[in-house]
gemmi code that builds the backbone of each chain (N, CA, C; Angstrom):
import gemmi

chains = {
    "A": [
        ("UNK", (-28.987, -1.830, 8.825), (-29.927, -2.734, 8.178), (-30.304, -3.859, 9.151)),
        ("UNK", (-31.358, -4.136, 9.130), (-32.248, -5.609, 9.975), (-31.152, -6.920, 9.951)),
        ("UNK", (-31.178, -7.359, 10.792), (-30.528, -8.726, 10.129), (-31.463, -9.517, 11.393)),
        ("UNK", (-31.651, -11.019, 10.950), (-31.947, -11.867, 11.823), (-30.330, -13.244, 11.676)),
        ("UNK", (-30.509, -13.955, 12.867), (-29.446, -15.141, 13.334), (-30.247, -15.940, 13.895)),
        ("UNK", (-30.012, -17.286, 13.405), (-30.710, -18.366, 13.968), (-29.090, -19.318, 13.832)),
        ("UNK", (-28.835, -19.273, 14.912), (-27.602, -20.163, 15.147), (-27.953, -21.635, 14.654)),
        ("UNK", (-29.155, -22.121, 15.156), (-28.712, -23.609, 15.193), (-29.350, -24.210, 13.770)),
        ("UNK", (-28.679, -24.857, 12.727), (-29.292, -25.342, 11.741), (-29.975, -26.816, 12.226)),
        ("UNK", (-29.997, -27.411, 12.913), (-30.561, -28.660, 13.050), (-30.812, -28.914, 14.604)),
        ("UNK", (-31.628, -28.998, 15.368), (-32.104, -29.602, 16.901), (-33.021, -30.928, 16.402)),
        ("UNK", (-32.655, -31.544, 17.610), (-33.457, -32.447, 17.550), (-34.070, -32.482, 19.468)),
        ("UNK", (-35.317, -32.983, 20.162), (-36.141, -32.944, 20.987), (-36.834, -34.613, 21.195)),
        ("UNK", (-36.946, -35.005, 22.542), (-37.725, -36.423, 22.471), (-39.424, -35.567, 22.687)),
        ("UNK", (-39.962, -36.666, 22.037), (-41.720, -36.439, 22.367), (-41.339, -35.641, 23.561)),
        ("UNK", (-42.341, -34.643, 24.363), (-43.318, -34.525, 25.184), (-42.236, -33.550, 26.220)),
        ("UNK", (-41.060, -33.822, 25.374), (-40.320, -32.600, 25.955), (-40.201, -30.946, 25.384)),
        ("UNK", (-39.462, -30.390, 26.121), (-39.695, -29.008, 25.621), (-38.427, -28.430, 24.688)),
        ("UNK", (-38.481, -27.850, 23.903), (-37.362, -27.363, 23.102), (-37.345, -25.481, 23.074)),
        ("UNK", (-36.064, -25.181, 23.013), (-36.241, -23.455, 22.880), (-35.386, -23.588, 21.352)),
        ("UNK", (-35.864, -22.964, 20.595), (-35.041, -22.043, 19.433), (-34.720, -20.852, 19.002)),
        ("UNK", (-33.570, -20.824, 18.946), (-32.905, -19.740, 19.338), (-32.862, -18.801, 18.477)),
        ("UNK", (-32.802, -16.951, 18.276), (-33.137, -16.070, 17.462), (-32.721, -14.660, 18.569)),
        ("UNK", (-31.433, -14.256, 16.861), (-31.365, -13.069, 17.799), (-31.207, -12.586, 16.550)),
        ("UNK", (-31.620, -10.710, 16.742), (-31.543, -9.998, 15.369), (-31.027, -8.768, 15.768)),
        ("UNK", (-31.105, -8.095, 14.983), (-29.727, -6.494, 15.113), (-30.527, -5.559, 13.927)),
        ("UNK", (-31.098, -4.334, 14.706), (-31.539, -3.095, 14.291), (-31.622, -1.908, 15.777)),
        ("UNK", (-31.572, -0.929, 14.748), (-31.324, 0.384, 15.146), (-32.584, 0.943, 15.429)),
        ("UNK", (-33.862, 0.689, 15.607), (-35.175, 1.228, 15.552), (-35.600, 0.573, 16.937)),
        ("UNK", (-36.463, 1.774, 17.785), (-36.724, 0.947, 18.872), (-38.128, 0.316, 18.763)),
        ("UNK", (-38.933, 0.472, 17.343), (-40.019, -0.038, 17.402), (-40.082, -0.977, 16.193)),
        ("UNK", (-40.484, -1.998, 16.183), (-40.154, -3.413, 15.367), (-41.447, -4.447, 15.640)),
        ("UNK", (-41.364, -5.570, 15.171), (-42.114, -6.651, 15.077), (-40.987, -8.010, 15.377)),
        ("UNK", (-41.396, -8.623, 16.241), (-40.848, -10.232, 15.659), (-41.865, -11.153, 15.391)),
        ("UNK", (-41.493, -12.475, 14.483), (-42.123, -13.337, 14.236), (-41.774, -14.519, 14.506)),
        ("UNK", (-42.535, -16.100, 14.107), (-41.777, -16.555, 14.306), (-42.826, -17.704, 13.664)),
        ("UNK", (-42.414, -18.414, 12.155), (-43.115, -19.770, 11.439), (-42.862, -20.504, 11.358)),
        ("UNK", (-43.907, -21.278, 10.857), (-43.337, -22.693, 11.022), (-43.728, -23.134, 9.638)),
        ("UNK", (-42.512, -24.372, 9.330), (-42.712, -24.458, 7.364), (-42.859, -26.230, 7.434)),
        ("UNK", (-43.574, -26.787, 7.346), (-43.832, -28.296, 7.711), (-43.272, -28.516, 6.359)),
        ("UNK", (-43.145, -30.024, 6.503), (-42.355, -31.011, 4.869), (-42.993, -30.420, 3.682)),
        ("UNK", (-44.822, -30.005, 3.595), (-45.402, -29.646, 2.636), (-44.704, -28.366, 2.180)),
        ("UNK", (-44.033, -27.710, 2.510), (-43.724, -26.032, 2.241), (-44.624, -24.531, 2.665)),
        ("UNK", (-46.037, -25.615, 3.124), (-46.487, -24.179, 3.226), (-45.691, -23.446, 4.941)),
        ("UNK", (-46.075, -21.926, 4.547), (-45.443, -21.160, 5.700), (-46.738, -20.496, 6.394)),
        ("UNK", (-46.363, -21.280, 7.990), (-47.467, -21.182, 8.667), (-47.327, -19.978, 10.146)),
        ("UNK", (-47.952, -19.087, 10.198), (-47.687, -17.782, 11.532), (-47.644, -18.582, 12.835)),
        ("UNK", (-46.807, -18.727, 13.844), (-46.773, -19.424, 14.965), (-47.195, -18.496, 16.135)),
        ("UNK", (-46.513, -17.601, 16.550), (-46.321, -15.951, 17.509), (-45.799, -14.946, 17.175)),
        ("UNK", (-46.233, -13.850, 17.447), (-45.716, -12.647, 17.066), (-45.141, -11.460, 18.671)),
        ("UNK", (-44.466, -10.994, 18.374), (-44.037, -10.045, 19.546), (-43.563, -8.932, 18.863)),
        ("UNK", (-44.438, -7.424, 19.759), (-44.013, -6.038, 19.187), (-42.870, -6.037, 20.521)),
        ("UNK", (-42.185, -4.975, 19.848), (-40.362, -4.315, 20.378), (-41.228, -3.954, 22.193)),
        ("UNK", (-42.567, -3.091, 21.943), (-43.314, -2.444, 22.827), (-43.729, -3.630, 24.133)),
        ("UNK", (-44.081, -4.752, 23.522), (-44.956, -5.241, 24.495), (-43.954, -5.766, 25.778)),
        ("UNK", (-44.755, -5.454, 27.049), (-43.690, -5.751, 28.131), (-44.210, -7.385, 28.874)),
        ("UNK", (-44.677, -8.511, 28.128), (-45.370, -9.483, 28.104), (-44.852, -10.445, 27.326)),
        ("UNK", (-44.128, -11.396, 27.131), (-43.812, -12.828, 26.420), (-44.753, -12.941, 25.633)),
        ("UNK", (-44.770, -13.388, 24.331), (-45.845, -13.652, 23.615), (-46.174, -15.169, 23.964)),
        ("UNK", (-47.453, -15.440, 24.050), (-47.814, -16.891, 24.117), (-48.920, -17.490, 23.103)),
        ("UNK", (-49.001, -18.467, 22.409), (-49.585, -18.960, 21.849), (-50.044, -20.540, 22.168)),
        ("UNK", (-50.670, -21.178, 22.669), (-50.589, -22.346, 23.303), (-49.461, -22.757, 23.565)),
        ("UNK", (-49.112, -23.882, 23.102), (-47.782, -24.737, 23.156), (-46.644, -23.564, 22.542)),
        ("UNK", (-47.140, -22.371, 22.225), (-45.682, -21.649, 21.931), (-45.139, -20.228, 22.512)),
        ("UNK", (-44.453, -20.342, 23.317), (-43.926, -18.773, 23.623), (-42.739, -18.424, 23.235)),
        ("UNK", (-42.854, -17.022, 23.375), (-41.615, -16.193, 22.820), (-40.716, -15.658, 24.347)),
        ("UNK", (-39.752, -16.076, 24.127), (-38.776, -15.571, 24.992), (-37.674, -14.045, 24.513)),
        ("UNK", (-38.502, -13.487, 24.931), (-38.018, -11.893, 24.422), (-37.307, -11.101, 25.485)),
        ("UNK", (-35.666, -11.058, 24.870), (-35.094, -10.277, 25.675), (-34.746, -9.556, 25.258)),
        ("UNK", (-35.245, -7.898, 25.029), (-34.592, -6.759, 24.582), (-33.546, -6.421, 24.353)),
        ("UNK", (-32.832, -6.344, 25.950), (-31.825, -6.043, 25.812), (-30.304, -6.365, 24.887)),
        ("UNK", (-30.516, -7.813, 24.864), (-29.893, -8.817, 24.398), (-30.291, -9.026, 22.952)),
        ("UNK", (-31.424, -8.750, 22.432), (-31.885, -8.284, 21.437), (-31.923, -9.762, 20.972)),
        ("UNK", (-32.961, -10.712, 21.230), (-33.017, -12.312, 21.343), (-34.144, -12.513, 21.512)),
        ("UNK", (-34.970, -13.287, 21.138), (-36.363, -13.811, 20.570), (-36.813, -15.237, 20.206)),
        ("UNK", (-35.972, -15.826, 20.957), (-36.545, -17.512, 21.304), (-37.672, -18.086, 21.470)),
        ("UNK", (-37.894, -19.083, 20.680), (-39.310, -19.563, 20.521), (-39.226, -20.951, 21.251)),
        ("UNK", (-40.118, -21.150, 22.441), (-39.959, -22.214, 23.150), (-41.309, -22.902, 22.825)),
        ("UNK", (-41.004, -24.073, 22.927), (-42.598, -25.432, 22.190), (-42.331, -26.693, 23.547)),
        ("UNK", (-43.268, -26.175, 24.267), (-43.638, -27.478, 25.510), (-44.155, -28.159, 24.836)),
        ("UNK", (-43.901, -29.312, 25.266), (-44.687, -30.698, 25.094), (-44.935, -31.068, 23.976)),
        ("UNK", (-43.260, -31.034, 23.299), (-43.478, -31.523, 21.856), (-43.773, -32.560, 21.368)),
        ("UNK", (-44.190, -32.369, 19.938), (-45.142, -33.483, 19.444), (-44.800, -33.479, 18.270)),
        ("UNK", (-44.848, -35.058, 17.710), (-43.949, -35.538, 16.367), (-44.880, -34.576, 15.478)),
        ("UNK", (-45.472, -34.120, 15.288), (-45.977, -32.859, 14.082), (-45.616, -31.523, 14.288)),
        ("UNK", (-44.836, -31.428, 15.529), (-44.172, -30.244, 15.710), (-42.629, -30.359, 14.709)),
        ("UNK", (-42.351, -31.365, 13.855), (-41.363, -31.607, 13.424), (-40.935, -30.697, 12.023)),
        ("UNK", (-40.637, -29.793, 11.936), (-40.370, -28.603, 10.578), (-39.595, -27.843, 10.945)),
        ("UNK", (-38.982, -27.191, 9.708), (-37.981, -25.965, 9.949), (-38.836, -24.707, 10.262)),
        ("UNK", (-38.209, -23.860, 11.286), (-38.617, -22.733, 11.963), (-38.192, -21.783, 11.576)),
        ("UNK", (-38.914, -20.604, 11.609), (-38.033, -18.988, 10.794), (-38.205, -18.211, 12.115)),
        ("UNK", (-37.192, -17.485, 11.740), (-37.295, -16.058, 12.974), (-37.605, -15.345, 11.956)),
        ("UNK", (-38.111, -14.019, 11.860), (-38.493, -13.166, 11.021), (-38.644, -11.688, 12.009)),
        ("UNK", (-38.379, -10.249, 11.738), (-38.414, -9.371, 11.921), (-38.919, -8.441, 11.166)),
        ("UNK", (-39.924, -6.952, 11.289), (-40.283, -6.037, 10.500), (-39.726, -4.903, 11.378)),
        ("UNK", (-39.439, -3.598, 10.715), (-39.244, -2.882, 11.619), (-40.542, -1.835, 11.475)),
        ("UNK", (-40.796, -0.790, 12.048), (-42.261, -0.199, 11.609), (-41.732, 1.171, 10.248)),
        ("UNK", (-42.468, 1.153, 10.096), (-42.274, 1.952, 8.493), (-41.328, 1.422, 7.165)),
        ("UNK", (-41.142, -0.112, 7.927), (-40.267, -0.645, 6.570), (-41.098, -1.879, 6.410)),
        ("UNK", (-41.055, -2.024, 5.227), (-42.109, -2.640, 4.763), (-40.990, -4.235, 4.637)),
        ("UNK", (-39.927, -4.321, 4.533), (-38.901, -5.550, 3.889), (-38.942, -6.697, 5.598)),
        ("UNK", (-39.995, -7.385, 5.379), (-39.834, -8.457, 6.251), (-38.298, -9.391, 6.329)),
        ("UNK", (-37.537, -9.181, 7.217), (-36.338, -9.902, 7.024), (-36.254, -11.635, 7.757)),
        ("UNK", (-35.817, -12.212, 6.960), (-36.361, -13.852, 7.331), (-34.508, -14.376, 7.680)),
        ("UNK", (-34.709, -14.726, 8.863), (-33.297, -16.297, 9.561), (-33.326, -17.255, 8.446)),
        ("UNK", (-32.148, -17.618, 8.492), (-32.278, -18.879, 8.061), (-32.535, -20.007, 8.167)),
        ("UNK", (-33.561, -20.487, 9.452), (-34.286, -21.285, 10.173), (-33.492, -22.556, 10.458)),
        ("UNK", (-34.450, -22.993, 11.473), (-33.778, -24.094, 12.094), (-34.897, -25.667, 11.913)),
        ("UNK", (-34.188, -26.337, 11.482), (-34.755, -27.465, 11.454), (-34.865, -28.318, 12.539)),
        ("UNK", (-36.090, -28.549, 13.056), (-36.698, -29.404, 14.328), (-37.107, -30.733, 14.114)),
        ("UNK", (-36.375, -31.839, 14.683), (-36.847, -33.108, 14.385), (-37.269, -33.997, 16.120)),
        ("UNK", (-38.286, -34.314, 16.299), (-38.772, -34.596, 17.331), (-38.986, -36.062, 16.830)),
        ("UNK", (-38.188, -36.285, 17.864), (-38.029, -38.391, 18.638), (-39.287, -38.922, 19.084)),
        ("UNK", (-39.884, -39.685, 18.567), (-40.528, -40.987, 19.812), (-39.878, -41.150, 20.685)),
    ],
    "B": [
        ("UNK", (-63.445, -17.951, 1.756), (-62.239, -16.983, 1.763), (-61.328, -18.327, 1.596)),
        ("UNK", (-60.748, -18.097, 0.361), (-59.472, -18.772, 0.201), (-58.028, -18.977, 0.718)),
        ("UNK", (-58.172, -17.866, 1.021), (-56.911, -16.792, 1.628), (-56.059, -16.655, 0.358)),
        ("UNK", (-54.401, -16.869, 0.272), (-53.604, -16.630, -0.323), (-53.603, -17.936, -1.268)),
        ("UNK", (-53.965, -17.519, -2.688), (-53.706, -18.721, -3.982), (-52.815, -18.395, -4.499)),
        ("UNK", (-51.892, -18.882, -5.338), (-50.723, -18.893, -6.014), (-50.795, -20.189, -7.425)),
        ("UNK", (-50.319, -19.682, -8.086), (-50.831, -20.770, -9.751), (-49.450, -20.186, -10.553)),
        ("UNK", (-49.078, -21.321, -11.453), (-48.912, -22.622, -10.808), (-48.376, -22.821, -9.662)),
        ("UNK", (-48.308, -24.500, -9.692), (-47.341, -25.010, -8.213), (-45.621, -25.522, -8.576)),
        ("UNK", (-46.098, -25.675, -9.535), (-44.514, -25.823, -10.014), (-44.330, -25.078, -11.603)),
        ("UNK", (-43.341, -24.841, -12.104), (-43.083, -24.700, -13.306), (-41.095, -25.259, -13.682)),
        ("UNK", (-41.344, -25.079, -14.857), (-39.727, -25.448, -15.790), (-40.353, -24.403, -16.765)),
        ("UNK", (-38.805, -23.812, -16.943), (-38.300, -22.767, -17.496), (-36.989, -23.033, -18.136)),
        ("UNK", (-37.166, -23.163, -20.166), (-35.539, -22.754, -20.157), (-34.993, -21.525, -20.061)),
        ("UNK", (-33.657, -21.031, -20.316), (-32.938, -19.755, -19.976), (-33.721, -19.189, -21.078)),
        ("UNK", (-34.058, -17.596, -20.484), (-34.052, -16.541, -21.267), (-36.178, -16.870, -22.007)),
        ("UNK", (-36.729, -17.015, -21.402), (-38.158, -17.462, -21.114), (-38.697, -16.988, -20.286)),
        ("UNK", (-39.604, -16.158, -20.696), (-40.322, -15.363, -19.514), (-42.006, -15.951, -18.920)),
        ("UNK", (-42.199, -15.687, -17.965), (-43.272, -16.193, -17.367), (-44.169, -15.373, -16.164)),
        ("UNK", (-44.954, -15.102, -16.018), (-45.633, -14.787, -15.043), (-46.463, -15.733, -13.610)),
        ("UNK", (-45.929, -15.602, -12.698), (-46.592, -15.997, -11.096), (-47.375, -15.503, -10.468)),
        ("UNK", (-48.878, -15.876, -10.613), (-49.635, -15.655, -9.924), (-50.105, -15.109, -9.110)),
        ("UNK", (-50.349, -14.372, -8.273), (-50.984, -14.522, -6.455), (-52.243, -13.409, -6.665)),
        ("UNK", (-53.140, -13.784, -5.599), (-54.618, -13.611, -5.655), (-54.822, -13.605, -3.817)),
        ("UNK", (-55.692, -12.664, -3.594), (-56.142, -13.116, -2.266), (-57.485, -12.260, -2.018)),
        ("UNK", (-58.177, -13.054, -1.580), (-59.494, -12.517, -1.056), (-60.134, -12.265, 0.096)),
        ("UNK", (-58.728, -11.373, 0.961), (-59.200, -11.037, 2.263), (-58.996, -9.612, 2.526)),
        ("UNK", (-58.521, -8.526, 1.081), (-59.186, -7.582, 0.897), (-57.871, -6.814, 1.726)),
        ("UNK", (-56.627, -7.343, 2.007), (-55.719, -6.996, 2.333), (-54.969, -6.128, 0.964)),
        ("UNK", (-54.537, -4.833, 2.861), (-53.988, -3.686, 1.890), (-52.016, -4.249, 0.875)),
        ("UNK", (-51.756, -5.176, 2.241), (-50.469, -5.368, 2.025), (-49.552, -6.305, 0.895)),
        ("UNK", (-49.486, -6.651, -0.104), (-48.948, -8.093, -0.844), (-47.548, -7.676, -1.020)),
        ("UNK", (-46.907, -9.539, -0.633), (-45.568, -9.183, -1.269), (-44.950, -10.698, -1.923)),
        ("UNK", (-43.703, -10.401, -2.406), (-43.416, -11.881, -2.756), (-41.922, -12.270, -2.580)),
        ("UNK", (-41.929, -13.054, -2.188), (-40.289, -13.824, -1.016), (-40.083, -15.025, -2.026)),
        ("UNK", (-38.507, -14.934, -2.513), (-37.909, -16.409, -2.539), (-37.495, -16.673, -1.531)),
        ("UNK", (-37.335, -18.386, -1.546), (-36.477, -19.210, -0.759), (-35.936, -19.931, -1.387)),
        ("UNK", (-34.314, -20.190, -0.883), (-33.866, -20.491, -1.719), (-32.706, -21.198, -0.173)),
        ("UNK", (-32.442, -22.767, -0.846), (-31.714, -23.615, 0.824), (-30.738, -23.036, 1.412)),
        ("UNK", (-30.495, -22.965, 2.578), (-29.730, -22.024, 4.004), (-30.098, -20.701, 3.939)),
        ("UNK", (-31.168, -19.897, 2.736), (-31.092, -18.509, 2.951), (-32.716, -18.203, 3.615)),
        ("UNK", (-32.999, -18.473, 4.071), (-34.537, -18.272, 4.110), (-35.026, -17.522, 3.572)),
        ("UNK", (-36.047, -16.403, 3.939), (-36.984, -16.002, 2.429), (-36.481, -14.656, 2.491)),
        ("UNK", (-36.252, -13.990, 0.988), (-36.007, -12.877, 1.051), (-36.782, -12.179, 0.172)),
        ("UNK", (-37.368, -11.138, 0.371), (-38.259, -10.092, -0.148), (-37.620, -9.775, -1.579)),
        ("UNK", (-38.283, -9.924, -2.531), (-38.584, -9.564, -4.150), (-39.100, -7.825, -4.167)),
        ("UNK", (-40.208, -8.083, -4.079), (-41.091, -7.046, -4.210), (-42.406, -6.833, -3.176)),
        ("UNK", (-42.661, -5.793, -3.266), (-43.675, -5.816, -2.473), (-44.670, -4.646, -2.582)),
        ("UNK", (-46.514, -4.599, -2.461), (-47.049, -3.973, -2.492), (-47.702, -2.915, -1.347)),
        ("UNK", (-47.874, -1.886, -1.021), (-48.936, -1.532, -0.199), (-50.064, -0.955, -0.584)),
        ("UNK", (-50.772, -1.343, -1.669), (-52.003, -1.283, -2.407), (-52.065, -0.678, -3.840)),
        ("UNK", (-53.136, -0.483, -4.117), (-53.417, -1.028, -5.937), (-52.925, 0.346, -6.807)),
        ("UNK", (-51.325, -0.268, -7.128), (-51.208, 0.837, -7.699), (-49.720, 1.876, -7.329)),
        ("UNK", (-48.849, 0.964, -6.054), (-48.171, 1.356, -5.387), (-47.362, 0.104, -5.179)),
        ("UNK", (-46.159, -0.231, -5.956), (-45.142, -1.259, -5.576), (-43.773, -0.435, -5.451)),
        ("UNK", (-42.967, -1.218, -5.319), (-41.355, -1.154, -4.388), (-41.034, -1.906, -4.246)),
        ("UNK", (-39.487, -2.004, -4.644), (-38.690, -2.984, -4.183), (-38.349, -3.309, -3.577)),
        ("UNK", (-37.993, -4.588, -3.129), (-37.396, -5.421, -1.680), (-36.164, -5.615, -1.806)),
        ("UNK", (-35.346, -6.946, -0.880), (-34.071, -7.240, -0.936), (-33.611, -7.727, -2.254)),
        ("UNK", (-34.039, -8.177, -3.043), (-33.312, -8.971, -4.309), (-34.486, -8.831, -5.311)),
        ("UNK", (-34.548, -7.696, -6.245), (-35.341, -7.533, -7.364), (-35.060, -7.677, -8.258)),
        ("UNK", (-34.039, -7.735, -8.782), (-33.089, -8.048, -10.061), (-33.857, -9.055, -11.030)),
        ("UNK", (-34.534, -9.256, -11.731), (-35.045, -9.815, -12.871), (-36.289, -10.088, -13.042)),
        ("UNK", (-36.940, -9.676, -11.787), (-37.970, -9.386, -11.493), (-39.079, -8.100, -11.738)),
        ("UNK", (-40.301, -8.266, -12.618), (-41.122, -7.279, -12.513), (-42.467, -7.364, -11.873)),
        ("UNK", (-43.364, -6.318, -11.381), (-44.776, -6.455, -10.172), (-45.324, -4.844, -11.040)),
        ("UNK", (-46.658, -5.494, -10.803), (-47.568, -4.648, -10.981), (-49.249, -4.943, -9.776)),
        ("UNK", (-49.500, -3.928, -9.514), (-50.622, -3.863, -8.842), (-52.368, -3.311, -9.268)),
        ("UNK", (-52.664, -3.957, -9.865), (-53.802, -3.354, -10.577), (-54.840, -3.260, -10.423)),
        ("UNK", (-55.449, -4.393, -9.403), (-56.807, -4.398, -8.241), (-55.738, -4.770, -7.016)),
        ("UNK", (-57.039, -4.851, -5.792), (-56.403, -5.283, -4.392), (-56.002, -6.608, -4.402)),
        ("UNK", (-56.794, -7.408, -5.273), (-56.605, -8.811, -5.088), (-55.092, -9.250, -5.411)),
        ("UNK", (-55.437, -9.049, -6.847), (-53.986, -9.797, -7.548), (-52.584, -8.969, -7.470)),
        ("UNK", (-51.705, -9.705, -7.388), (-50.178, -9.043, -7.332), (-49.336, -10.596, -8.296)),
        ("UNK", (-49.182, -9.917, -9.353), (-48.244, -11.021, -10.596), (-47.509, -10.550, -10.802)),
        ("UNK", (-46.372, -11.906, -10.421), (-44.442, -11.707, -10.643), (-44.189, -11.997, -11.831)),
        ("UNK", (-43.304, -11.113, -12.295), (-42.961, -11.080, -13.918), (-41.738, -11.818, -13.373)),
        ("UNK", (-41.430, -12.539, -14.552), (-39.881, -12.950, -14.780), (-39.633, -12.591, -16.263)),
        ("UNK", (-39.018, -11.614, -16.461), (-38.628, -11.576, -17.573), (-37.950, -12.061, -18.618)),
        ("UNK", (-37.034, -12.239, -18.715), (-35.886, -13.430, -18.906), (-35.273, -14.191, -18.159)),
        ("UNK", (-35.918, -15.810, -18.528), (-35.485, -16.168, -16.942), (-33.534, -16.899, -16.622)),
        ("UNK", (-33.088, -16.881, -15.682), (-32.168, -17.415, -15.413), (-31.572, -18.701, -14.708)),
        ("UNK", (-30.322, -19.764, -14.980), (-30.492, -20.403, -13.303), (-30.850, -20.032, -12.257)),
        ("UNK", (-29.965, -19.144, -12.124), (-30.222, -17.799, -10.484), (-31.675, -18.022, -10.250)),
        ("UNK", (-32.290, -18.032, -10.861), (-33.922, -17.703, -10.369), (-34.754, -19.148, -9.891)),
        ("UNK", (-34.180, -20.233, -10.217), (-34.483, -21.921, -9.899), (-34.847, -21.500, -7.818)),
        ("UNK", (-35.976, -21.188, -7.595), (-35.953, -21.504, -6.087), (-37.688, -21.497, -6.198)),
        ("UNK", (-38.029, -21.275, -4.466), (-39.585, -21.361, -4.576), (-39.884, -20.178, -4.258)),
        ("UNK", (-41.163, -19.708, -4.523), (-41.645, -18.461, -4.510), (-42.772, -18.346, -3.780)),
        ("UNK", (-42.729, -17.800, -2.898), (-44.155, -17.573, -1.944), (-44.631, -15.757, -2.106)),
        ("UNK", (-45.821, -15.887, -2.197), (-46.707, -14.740, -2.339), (-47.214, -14.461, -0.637)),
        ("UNK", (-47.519, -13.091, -0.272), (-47.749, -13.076, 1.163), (-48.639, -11.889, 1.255)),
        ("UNK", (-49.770, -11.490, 2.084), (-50.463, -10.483, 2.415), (-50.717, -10.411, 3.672)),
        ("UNK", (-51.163, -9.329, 4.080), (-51.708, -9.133, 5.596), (-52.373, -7.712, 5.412)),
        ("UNK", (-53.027, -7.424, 6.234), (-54.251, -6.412, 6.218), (-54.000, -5.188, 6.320)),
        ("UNK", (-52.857, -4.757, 6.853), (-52.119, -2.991, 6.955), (-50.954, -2.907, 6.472)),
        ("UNK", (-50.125, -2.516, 6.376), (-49.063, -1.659, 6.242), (-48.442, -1.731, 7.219)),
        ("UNK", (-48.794, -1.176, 8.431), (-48.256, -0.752, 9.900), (-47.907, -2.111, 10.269)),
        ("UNK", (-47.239, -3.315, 9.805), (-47.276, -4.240, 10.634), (-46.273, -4.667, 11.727)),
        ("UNK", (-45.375, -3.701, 11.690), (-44.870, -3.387, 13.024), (-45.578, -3.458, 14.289)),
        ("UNK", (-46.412, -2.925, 14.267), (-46.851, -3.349, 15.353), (-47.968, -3.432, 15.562)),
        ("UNK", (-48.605, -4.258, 16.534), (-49.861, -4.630, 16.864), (-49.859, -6.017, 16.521)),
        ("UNK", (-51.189, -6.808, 15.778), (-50.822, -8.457, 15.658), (-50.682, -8.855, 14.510)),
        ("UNK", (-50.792, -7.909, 13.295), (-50.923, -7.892, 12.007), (-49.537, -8.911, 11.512)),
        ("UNK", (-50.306, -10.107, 10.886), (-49.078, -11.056, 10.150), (-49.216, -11.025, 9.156)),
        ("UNK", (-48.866, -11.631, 8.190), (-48.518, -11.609, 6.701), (-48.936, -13.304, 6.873)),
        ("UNK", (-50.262, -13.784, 5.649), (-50.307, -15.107, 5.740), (-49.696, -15.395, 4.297)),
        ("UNK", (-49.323, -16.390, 4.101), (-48.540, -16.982, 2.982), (-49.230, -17.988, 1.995)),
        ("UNK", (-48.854, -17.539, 0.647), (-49.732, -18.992, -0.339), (-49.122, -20.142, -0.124)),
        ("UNK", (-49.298, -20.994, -0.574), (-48.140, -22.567, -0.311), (-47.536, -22.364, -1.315)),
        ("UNK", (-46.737, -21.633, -2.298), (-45.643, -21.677, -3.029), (-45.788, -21.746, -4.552)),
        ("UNK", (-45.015, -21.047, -5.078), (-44.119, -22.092, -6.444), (-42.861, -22.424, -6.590)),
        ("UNK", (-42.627, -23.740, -7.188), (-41.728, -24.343, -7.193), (-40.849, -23.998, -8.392)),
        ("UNK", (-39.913, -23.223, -8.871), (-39.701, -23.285, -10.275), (-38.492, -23.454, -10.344)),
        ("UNK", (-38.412, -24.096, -11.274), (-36.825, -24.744, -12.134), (-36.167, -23.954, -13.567)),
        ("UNK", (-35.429, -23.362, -13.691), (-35.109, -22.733, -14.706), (-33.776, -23.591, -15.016)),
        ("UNK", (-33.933, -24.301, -16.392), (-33.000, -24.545, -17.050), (-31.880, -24.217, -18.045)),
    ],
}
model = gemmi.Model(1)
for chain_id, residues in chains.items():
    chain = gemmi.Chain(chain_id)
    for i, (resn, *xyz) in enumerate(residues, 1):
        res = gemmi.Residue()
        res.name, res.seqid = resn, gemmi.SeqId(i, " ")
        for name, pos in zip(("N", "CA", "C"), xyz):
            atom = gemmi.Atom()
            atom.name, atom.element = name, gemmi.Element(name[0])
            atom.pos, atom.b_iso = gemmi.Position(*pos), 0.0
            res.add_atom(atom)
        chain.add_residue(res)
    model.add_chain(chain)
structure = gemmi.Structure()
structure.add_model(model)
structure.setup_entities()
């Protein structure tokens, strides 16, 4: 069965520095999805980057990349040049392909300093 | 395009009170599903659709009923409701099935909040 791990329940980051959050998950399928959202104070849940099992490329999204190591089976979401609205809890999330049960971390809460 | 609506935003529930949750989306997506969250567990799959007419269960279905009857709407039954069930509820779609792979995400409503007493 899928599982995702998000070790760290709480980081904190000063402005304008960079933070990685950490995500590692455990399945048996070599073809999968990762994700990775962001849930601001309001609750809504917002898509940040995505990375297939396939792609041989870091996912990047402006200020956000995915640090994807297969082997290690780890999926870190790094945020340069953080910024006090970068401040919310983060999900790792995984699909595998033909299973429909999106499996969600128990995210990490990001609080960014002045 | 609205994207993902969800009605209400909050509710109270006493025990053993049934109610129905919402979700609607108008981007014609094949996929709907619906996730509690509930604090340190992040979201876990209820139910879920892959089009009108075709549901299945997810990680934690237990008191929970879904029906699919157009593309748009997908409404969570609570049948009798319980404490157990006091968390928030997000509704979610995305455009295939296959979302393994390629860029296909699942966008999310902003929630309900519900309290069962």
């Amino acid at each position: 069965a899928q599982k995702i791990t998000q070790t760290q329940p709480g980081m904190f980051v000063q402005e304008k520095e960079a933070v990685t959050l950490d995500c590692t998950y455990d399945t048996s399928d070599q073809s999968y999805g990762l994700f990775w959202y962001k849930q601001p104070s309001s609750g809504e849940m917002i898509f940040l980057i995505y990375q297939g099992s396939y792609d041989e490329q870091n996912a990047t999204e402006g200020r956000y990349s995915l640090n994807f190591q297969k082997a290690r089976k780890s999926a870190n979401l790094v945020i340069s040049a953080s910024q006090l609205g970068d401040s919310a809890m983060y999900f790792c999330a995984m699909r595998e392909e033909d299973n429909y049960d999106m499996r969600f971390g128990a995210g990490t809460r990001l609080t960014v300093k002045p | 395009n609205a994207g993902v609506t969800q009605t209400p935003k909050f509710q109270v529930l006493k025990t053993g009170q049934s109610m129905t949750l919402q979700c609607a989306q108008d981007m014609n997506h094949e996929y709907m599903s619906w996730y509690r969250q509930d604090p340190g567990m992040g979201l876990r799959l209820i139910h879920y659709s892959v089009g009108a007419g075709i549901t299945d269960q997810g990680e934690v279905p237990n008191g929970y009923n879904v029906s699919r009857s157009t593309t748009e709407d997908f409404p969570l039954r609570l049948l009798s409701a319980a404490p157990s069930q006091t968390s928030v509820y997000f509704c979610a779609s995305s455009y295939s099935v296959a979302g393994a792979m390629g860029t296909d995400t699942q966008y999310f409503g902003p929630g309900t909040r519900l309290t069962v007493l």
